[in-house]
Every structure is written in C-alpha cells, then in structure tokens.
C-alpha positions as a Markdown table, in Angstrom:
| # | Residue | x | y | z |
|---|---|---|---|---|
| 1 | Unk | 90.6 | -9.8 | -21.5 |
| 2 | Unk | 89.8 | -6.5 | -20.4 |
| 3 | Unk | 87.3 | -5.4 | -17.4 |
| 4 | Unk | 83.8 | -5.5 | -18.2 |
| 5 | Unk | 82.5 | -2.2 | -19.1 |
| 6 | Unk | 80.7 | -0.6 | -15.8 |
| 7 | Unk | 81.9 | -3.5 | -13.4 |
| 8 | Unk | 83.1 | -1.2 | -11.4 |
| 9 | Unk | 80.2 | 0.9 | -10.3 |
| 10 | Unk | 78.4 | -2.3 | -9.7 |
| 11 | Unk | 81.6 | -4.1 | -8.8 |
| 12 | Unk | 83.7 | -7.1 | -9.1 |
| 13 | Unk | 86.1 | -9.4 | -7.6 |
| 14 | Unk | 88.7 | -12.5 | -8.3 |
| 15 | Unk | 87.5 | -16.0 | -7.5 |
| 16 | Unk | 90.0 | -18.9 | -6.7 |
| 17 | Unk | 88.8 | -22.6 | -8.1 |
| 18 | Unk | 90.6 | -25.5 | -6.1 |
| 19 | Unk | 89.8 | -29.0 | -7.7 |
| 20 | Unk | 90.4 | -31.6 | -10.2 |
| 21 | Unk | 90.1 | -29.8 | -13.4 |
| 22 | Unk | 88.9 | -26.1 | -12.6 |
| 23 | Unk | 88.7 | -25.0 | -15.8 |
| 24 | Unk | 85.5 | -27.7 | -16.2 |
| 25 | Unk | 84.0 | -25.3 | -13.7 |
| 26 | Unk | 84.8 | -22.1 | -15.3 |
| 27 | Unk | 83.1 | -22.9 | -18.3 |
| 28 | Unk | 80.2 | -24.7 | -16.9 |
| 29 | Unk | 80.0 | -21.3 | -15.3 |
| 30 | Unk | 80.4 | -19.4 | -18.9 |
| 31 | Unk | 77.9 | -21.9 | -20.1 |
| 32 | Unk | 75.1 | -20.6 | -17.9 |
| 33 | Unk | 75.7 | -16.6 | -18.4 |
| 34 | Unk | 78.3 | -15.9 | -16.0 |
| 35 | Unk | 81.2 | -13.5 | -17.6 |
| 36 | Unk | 84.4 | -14.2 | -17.3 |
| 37 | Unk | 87.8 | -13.2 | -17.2 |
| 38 | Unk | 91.1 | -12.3 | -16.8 |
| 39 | Unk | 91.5 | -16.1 | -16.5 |
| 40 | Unk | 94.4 | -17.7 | -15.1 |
| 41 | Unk | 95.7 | -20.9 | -14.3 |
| 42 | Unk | 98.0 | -21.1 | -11.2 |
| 43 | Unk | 98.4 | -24.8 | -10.9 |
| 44 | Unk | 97.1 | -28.4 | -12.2 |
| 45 | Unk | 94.4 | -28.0 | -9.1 |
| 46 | Unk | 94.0 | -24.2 | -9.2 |
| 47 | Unk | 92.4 | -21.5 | -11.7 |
| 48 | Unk | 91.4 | -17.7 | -10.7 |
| 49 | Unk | 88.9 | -15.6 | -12.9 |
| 50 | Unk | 87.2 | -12.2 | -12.2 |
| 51 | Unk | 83.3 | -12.1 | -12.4 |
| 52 | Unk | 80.9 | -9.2 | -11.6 |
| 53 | Unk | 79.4 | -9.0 | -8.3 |
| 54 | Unk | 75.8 | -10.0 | -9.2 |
| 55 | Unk | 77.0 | -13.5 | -10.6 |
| 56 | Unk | 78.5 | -14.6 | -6.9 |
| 57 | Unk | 75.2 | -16.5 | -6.3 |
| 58 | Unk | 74.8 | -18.2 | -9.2 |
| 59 | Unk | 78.2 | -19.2 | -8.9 |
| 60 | Unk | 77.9 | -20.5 | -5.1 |
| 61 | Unk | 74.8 | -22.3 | -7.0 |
| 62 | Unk | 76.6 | -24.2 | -9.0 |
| 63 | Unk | 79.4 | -25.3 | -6.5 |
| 64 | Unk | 77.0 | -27.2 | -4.5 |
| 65 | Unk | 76.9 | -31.0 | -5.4 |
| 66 | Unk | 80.4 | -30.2 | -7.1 |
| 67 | Unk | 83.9 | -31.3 | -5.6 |
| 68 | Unk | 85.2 | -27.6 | -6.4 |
| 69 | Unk | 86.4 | -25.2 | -3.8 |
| 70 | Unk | 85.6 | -21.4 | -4.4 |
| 71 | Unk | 87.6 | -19.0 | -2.4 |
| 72 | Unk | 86.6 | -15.2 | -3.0 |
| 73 | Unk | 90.2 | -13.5 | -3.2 |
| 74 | Unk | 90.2 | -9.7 | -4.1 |
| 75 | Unk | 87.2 | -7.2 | -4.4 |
| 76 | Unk | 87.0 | -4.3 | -6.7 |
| 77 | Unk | 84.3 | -1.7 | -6.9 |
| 78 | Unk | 81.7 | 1.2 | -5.5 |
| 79 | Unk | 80.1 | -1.5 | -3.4 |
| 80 | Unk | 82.6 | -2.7 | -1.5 |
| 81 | Unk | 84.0 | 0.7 | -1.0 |
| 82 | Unk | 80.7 | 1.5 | 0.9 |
| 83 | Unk | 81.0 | -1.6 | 2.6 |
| 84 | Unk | 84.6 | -0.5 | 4.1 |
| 85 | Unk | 82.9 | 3.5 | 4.2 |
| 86 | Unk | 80.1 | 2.3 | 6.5 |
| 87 | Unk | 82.8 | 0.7 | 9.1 |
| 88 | Unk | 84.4 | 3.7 | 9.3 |
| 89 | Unk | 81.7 | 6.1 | 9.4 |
| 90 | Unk | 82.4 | 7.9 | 12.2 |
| 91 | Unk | 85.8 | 8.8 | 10.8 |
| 92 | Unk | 84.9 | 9.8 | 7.5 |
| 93 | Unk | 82.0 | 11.7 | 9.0 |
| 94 | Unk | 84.5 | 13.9 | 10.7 |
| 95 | Unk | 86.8 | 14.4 | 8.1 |
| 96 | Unk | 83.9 | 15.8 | 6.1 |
| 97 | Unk | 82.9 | 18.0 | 8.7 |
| 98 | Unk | 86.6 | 19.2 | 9.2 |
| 99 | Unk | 86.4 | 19.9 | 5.5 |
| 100 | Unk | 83.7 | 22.0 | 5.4 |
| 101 | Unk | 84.3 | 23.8 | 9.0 |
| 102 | Unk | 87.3 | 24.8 | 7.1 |
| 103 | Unk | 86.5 | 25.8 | 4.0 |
| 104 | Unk | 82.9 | 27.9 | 5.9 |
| 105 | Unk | 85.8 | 29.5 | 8.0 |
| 106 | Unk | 88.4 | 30.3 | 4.6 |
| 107 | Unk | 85.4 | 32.1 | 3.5 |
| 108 | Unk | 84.0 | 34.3 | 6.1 |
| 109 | Unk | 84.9 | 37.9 | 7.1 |
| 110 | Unk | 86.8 | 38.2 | 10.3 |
| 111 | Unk | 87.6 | 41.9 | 10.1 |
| 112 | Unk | 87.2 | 45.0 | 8.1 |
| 113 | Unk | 88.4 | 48.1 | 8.6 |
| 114 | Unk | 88.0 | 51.7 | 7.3 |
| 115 | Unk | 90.8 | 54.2 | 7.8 |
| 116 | Unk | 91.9 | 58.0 | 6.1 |
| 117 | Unk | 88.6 | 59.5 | 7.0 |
| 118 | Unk | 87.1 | 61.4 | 10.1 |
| 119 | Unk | 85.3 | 59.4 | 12.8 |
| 120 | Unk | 81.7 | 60.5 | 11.7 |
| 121 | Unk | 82.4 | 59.1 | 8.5 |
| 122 | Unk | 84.1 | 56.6 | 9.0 |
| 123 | Unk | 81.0 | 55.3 | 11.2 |
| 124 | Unk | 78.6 | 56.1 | 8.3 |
| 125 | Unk | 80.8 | 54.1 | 6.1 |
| 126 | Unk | 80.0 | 51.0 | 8.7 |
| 127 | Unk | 76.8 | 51.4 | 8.7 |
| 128 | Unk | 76.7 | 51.3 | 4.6 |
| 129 | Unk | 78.7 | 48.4 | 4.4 |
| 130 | Unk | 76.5 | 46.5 | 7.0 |
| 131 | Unk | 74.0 | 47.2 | 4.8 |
| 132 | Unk | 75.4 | 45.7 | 1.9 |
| 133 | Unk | 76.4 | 42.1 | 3.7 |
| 134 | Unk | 79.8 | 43.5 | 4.2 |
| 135 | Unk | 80.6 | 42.5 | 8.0 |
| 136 | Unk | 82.7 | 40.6 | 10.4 |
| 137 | Unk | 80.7 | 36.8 | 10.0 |
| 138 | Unk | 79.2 | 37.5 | 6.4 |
| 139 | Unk | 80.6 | 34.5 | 3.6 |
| 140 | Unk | 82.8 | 36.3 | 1.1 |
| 141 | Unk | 81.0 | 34.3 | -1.5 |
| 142 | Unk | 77.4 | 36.0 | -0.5 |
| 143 | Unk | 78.7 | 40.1 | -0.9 |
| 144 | Unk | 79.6 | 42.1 | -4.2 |
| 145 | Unk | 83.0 | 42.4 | -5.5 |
| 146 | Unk | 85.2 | 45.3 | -4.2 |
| 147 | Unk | 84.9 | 47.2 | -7.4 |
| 148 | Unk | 81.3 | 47.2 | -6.8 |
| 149 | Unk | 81.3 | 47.9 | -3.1 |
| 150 | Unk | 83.2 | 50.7 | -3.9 |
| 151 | Unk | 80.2 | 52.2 | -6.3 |
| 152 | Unk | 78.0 | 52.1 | -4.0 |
| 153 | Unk | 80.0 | 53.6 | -1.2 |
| 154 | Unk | 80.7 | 56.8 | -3.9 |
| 155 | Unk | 76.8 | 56.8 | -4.7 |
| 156 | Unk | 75.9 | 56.7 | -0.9 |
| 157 | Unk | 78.0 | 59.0 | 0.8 |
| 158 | Unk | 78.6 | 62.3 | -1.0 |
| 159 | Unk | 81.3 | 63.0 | 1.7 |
| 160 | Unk | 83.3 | 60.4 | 0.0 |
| 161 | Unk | 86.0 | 61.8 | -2.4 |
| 162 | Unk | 87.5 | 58.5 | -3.1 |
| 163 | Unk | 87.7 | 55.1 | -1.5 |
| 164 | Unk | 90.0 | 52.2 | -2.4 |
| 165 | Unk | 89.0 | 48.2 | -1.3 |
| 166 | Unk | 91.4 | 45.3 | -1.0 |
| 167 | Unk | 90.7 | 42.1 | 0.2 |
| 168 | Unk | 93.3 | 40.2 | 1.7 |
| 169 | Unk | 92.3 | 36.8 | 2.6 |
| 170 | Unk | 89.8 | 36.9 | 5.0 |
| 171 | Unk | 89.6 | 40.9 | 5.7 |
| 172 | Unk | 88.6 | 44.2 | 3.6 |
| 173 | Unk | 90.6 | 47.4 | 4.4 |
| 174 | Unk | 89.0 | 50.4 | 3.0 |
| 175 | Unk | 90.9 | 53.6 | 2.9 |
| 176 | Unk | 88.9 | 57.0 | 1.7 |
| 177 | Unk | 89.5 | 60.2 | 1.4 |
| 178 | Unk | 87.3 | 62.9 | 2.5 |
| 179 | Unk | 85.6 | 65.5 | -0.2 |
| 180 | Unk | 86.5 | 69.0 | 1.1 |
| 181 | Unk | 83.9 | 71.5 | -0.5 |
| 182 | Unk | 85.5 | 74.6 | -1.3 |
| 183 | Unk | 83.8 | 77.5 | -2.2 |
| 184 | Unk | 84.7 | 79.7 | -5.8 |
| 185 | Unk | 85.7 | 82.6 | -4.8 |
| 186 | Unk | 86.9 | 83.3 | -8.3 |
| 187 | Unk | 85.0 | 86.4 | -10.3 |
| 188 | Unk | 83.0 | 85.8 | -12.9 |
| 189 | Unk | 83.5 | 86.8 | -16.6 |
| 190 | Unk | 80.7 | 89.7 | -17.3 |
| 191 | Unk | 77.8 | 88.4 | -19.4 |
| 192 | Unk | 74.1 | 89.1 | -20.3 |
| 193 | Unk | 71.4 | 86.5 | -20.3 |
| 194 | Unk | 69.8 | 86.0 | -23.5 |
| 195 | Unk | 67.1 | 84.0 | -25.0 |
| 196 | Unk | 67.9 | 80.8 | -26.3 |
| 197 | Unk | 64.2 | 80.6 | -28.1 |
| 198 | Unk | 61.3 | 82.5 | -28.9 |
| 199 | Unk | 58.5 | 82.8 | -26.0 |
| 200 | Unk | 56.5 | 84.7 | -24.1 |
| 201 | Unk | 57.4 | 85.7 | -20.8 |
| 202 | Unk | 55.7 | 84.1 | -17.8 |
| 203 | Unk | 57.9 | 85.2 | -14.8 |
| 204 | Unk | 60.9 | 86.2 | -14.2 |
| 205 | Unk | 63.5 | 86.3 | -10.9 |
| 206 | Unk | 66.6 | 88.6 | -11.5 |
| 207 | Unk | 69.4 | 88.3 | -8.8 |
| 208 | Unk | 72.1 | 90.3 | -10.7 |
| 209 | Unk | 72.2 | 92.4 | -13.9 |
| 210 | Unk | 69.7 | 95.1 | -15.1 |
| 211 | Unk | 66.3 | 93.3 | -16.9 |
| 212 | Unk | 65.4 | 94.0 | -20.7 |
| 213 | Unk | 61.9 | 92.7 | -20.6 |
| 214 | Unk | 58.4 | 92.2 | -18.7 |
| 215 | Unk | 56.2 | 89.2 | -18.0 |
| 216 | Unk | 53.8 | 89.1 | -20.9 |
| 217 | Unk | 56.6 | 90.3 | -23.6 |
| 218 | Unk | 56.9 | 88.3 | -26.7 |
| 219 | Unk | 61.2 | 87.6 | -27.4 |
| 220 | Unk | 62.8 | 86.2 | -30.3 |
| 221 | Unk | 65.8 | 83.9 | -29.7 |
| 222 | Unk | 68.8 | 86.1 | -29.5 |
| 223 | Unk | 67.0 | 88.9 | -27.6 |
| 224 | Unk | 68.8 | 90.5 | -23.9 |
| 225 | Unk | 66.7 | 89.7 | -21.5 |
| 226 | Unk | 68.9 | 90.5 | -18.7 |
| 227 | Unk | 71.7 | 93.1 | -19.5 |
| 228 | Unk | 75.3 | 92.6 | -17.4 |
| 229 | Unk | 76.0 | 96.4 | -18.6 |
| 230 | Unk | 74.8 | 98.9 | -16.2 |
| 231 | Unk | 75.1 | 102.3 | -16.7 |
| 232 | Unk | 77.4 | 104.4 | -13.8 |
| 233 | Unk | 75.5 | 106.8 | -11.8 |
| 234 | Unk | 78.0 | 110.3 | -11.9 |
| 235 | Unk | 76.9 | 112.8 | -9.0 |
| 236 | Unk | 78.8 | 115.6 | -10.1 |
| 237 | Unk | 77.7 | 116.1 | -13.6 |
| 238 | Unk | 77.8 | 119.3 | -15.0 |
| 239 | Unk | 76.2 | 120.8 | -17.9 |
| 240 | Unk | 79.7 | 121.1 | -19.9 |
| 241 | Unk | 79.9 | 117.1 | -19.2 |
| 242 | Unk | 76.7 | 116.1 | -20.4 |
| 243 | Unk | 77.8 | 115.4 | -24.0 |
| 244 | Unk | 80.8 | 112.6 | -22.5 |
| 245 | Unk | 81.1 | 109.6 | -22.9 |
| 246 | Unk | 78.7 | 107.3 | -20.8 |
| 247 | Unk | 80.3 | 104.7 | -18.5 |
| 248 | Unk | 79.2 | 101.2 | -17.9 |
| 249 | Unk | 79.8 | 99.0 | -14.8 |
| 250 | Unk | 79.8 | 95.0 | -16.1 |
| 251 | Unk | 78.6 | 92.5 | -13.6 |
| 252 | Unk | 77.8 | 88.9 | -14.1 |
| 253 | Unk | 73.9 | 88.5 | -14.4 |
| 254 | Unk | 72.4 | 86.1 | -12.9 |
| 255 | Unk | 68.7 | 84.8 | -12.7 |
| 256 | Unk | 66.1 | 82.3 | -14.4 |
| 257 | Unk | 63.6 | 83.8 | -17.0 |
| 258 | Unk | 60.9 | 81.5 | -17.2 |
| 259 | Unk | 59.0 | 81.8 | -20.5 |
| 260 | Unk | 55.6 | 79.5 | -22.7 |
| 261 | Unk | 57.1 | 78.1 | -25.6 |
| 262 | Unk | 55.6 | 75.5 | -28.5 |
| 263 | Unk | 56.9 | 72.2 | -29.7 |
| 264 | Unk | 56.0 | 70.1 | -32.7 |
| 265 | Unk | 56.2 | 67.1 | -33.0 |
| 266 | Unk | 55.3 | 63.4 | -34.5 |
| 267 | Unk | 55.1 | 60.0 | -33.5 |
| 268 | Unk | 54.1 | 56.9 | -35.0 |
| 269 | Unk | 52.7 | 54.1 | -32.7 |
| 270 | Unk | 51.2 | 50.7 | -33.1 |
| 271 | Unk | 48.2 | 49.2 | -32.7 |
| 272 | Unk | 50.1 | 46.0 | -31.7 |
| 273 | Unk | 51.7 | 46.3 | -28.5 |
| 274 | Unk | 54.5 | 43.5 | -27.9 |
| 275 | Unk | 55.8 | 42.9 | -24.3 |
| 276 | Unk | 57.4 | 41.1 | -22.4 |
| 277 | Unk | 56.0 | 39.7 | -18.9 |
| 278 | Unk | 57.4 | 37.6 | -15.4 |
| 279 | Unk | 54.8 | 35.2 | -15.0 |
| 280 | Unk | 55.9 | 35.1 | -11.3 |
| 281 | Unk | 57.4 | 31.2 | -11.6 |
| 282 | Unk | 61.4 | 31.3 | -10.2 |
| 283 | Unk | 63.3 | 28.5 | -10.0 |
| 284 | Unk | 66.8 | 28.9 | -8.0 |
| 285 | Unk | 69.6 | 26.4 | -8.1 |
| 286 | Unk | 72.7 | 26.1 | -7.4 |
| 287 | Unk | 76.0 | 24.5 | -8.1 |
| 288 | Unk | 79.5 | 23.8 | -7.4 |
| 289 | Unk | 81.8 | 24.1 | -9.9 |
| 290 | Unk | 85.3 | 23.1 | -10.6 |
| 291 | Unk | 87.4 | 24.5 | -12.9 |
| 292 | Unk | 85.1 | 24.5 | -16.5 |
| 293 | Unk | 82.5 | 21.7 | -14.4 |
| 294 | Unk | 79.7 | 22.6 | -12.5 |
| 295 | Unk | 77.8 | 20.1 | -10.5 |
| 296 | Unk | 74.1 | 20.5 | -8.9 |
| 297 | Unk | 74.2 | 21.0 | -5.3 |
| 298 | Unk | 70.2 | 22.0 | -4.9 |
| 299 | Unk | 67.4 | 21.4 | -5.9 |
| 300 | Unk | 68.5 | 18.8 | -8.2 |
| 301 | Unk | 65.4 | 18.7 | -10.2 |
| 302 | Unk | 64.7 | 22.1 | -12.3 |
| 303 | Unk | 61.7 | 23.0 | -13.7 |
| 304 | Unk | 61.3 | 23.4 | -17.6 |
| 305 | Unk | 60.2 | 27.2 | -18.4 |
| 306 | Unk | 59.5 | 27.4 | -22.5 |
| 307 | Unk | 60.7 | 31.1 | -22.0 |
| 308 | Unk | 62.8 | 32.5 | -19.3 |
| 309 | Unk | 65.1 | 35.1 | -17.9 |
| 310 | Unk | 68.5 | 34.2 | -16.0 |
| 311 | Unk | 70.6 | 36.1 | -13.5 |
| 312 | Unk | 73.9 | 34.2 | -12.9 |
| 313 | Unk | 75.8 | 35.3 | -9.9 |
| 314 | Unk | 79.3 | 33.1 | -9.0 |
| 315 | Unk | 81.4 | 33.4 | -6.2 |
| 316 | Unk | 84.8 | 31.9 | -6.3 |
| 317 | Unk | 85.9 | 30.0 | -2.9 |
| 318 | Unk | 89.4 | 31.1 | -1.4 |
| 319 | Unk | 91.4 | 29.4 | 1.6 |
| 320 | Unk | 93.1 | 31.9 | 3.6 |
| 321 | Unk | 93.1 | 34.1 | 0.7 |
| 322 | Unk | 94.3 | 31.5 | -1.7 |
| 323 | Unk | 92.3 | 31.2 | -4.8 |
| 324 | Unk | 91.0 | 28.0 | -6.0 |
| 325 | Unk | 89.1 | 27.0 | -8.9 |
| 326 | Unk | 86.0 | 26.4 | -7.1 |
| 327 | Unk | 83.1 | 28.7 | -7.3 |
| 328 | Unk | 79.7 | 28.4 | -6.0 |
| 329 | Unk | 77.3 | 29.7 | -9.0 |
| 330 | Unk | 73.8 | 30.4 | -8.0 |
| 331 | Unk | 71.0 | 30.8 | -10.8 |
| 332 | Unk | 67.8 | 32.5 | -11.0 |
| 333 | Unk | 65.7 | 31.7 | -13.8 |
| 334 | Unk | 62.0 | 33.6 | -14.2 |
| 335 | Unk | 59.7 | 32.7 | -16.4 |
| 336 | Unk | 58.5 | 34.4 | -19.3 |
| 337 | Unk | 56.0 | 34.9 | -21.6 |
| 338 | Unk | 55.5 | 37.6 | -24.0 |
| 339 | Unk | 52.1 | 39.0 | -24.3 |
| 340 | Unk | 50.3 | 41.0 | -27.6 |
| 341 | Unk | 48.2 | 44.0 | -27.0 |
| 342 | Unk | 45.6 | 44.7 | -29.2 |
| 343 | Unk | 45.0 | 48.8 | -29.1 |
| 344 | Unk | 42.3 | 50.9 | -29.7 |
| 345 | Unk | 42.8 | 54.7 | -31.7 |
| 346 | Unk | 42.3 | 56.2 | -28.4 |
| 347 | Unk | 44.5 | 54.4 | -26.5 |
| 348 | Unk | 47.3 | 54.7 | -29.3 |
| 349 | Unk | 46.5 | 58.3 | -29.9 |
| 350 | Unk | 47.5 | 58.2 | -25.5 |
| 351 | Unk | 50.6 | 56.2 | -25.8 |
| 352 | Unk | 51.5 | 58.8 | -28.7 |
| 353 | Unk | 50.9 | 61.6 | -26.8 |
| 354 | Unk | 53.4 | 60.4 | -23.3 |
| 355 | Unk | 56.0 | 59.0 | -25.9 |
| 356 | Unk | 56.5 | 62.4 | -27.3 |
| 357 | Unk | 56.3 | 64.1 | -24.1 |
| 358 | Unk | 58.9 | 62.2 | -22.6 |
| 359 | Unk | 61.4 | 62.2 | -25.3 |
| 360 | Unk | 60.3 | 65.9 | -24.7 |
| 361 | Unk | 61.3 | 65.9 | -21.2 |
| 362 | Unk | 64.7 | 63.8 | -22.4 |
| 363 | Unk | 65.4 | 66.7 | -24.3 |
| 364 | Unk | 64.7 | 69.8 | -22.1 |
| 365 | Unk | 65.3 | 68.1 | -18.7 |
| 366 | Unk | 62.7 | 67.8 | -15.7 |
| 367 | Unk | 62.9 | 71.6 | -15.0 |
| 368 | Unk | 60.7 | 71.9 | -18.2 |
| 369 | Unk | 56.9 | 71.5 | -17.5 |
| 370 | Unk | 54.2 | 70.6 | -20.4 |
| 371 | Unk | 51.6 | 72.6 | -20.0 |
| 372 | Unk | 49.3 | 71.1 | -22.9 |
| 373 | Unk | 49.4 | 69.5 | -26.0 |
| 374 | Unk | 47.0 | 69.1 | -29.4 |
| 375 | Unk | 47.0 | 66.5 | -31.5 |
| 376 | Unk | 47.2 | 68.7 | -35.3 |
| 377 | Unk | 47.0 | 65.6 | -37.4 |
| 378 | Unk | 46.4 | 62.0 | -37.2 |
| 379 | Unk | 46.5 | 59.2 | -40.1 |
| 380 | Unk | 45.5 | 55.4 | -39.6 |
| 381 | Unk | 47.7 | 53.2 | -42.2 |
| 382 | Unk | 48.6 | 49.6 | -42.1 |
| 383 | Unk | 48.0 | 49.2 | -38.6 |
| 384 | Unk | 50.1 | 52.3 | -37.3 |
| 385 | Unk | 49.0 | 55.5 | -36.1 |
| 386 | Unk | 50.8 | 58.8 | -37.3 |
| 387 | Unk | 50.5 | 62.0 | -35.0 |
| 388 | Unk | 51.4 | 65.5 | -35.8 |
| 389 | Unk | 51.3 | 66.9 | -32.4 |
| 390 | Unk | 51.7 | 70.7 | -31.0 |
| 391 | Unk | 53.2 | 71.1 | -27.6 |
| 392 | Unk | 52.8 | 73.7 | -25.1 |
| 393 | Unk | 55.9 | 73.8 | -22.9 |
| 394 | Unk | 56.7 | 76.2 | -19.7 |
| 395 | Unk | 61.1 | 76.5 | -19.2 |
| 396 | Unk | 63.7 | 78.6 | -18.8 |
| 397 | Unk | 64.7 | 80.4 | -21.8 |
| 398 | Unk | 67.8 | 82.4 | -19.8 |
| 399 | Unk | 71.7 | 81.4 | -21.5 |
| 400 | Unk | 74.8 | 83.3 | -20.7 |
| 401 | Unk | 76.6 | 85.6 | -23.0 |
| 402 | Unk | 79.9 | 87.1 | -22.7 |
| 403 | Unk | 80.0 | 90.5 | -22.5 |
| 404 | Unk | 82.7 | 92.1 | -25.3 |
| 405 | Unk | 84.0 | 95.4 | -23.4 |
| 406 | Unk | 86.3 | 96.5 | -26.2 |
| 407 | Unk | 82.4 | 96.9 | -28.4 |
C-alpha cells in the first residue's frame, strides 16, 4: 500500500506489534479509524505497520488492558525533522549565517577603479558614480547595469568621449577616454542668408556679410537678407576704368534675422477629458527567485489594487563573479484609477489653444516665441470642439545659401 497522501508534512512512523496474534490488533486499530499500512508480518508473534503521527495516541489507547507490545521503530516526516533541527540549533543556526555572510560578501563591491583619463576627471567620475550607489560596500544587486552606468556617466560629464564598464566578480573597472575639443579652423563655403518665410523684420544682428533689409521691412521667402558678396573697394580708379568690370569679395555671412510671422492652425479637443491618476497607495514586495520560481521574501501579504502600475527591477545574485540562477526581484505596484473630466467651452477652447502652441513649439524649436494667438473659428459638434486658430509667432527667419561664383 502506498504512503498516505500528505503524511509526510504531518508525518509518520513504523510501529512493531509483539503478541499472540498481532494482526487482531491491527485491525481492531483499523476498526476504530486508524490508517494503516505497509503491513507486514515478521513472525507468528510479530507484525509492523506505518500509521500517521496523529493516530499514536489512540493507538497507545487501545494497548492498555491488552497483552500487546507496541515498539515505535522508524519516524518519517516535517515533525520529526524539527524535532532533530531544534537539538541542533546552534549548528544549523550558524551554517545559515555562514550562508548568507557569504552570499552578502559574493555580492558586494570591494573595488572600482577608473583609469585612461586625467586626474580631475577621473575624480569627477568618482564622485558620479558615488552618486549612483556605485562604491566600494554597495550590493551589486542594489546598482544599474553597466550599460546603464555607462549612460549616465556620457550624460553627466561632457568631458567624457567614451567610457567602457566591466564587472568582474566583485569589482567594476571603467576605462574612458577624454573628449578633446578642437576648434574648425577650416573656411567656410561663401553663402548669403535668406529668408526661409515671409515676415516682417523685428531685429536684426549681422556679424559677417553686407545686410539687404531694415527692421520694419516686409520679405517674401526667398528674399537676401544678408548678402555674402561684397563689392571691392579700388583706390586707384581712373576715369578710363570706370566702365570695368566690378569685383566682389565672397565671405561667409553670418548672423540671426529675427522676424513676426503668422501660423494657422486647428485643433479639435474634447469635452471629455480621460486621465490617468496615482492614488498615492504603493505596495513593495519582494522575492527570491530560482530559476523560472519566485518565492515571497516580504511582506508576504499584498494588497489587492483594482488598477495598478508595476515597476519590476531584478537583480541576479553572483558568487565571486559566478552567475547563478538566483535573482532577487523587487516590485512596486501604484495604484490607479482613471479619472473623467467634464470641460467647459472655455476651458476646451484653453486646452486648444496650448495644444496647438506646443506642437508649434515642436515644430520651430524653443528659440521661437508666440507672441499671440486668435481663435478665427470655433464649432461645437457631438461633444468636440473644432478651432481654426491664427498664430502670431516671433523666430529667426535667417538660412544659408551657397554662393555660385561662376553666376
């Protein structure tokens, strides 16, 4: 007969019957709910069975007044496990300890070091990666990857031409390279600036070429507005040369021609608003996994959110820079909810107005300013507002053209 289903989590062991007969006392034992099994009979005097844990009173309950002998042999299960556990306490205790001393010192940074680039820098670079939990005592499993330190460190120090991040075992060696800025010296290609739209001159600042228009002057796209041509000043002109040829010097221009220009646009917005919000409930947890299992570590209760957000960050556990399949995954979950906003025609014909002006601003860039805007035509239909919209924008207008000498 095979093992009883669950005995052993709540465990088991063999009982030896000595007597006249024992199998008269095995199934007076069967007779009053006690499960048996795996019985045997070793002799005329002598039976063994296993029974579950929880029965061993009943069964010392029935010897008494009996001329049976009950001997418990082997035990099986959690419970007797703890039993032997809680005798050696002390040992297990420090094993445990052992185990995770070891596995806290596997994963910690004893040593990092930046090479390739100039002291200065190589101090700054420190100081960014002490900011970013990269540092001699810091858990491996608590900092960013070494693709993503390496962002950062190109995003926070413009010196920084290029750096490259290995992690061997328990240490990070950076090596960089130093961005050297070297000046153009080369000359530049003649040109003209020219209007790349029609406006009206509001100011202007010239730092090389010769200026076609004034502030005030109304120009169509196309039109010079600084010229790169500049006519050669001759000294010793006579009256027999005045008919020659004219000569031209060609220069690069240079310089920003800021002119009022007009925008129209339309946009079509809503009067239901849906959104999006972080109630401000987070629950954090997390877990150990191994391999394709994960197992709660803390809290082990989570709370229920109808709708949420998760961020999911794992760390992978290494021994002296050997990989394992055990990961530590934390998880942040934020409640959600998602909200409906009801809007009035003025506050639609607003959110019109900034939608248009930033996808204005996407266009033209945040040198561009809006200087005002009128709303030309509005419509109310099936719960959307329509805009026709004229905008009043002040940019620079100034392209380069290249200069054809052979014309």
């Amino acid at each position: 007969m095979k093992t009883v289903k669950g005995s052993y989590i709540s465990g088991y062991l063999q009982i030896q019957v000595n007597g006249e007969y024992p199998e008269r006392f095995l199934q007076t034992c069967a007779a009053n709910g006690i499960m048996l099994w795996e019985i045997q009979k070793q002799s005329t005097n002598q039976c063994t069975a296993m029974v579950q844990l929880k029965d061993v009173q009943k069964i010392k309950k029935l010897r008494h007044g009996s001329n049976y002998k009950i001997y418990f042999k082997k035990k099986y299960g959690i419970p007797f496990l703890n039993k032997k556990a809680k005798r050696k306490k002390p040992l297990l205790f420090g094993l445990l300890l052992s185990v995770l001393l070891f596995f806290m010192l596997s994963n910690m940074i004893w040593q990092v070091t930046v090479t390739g680039v100039p002291e200065e820098l190589e101090n700054k670079i420190y100081e960014r990666l002490s900011s970013y939990g990269v540092h001699p005592g810091a858990f491996t499993f608590t900092v960013d990857s070494p693709n993503q330190i390496q962002q950062l460190l190109l995003e926070d120090v413009p010196e920084l031409l290029w750096v490259g991040i290995e992690k061997r075992g328990t240490s990070f060696y950076l090596e960089g390279v130093e961005k050297l800025i070297v000046k153009d010296e080369e000359k530049k290609s003649p040109r003209h600036l020219v209007a790349n739209k029609s406006g009206v001159i509001k100011s202007m600042y010239v730092k090389k070429g010769l200026p076609q228009v004034r502030v005030n002057d109304f120009v169509e796209k196309g039109k010079i507005l600084v010229s790169g041509a500049i006519e050669k000043l001759n000294m010793e002109k006579t009256k027999e040369e005045e008919n020659e040829e004219v000569y031209y010097e060609y220069l690069a221009s240079e310089g920003e021609v800021i002119a009022t220009t007009w925008y129209r646009a339309e946009v079509l917005i809503p009067l239901q608003s849906e959104h999006i919000e972080l109630t401000g409930n987070i629950d954090e947890n997390y877990r150990f996994g191994i391999g394709s299992y994960t197992f709660p570590i803390w809290p082990w209760n989570k709370k229920e959110f109808d709708d949420e957000i998760k961020e999911i960050d794992e760390k992978k556990l290494e021994i002296f820079g050997w990989e394992f399949p055990l990961y530590i995954v934390k998880e942040k979950r934020m409640e959600s909810t998602s909200k409906i906003t009801e809007r009035t025609r003025e506050q639609a014909i607003e959110a019109g107005i900034q939608q248009a002006k930033e996808d204005l601003y996407r266009k033209l860039g945040n040198d561009a300013r809006i200087i005002s805007e009128k709303v030309l035509h509005e419509t109310n239909r099936h719960g959307k507002v329509k805009l026709s919209l004229y905008i009043t924008v002040e940019e620079n207008i100034a392209i380069e053209q290249p200069i054809n000498q052979g014309d």
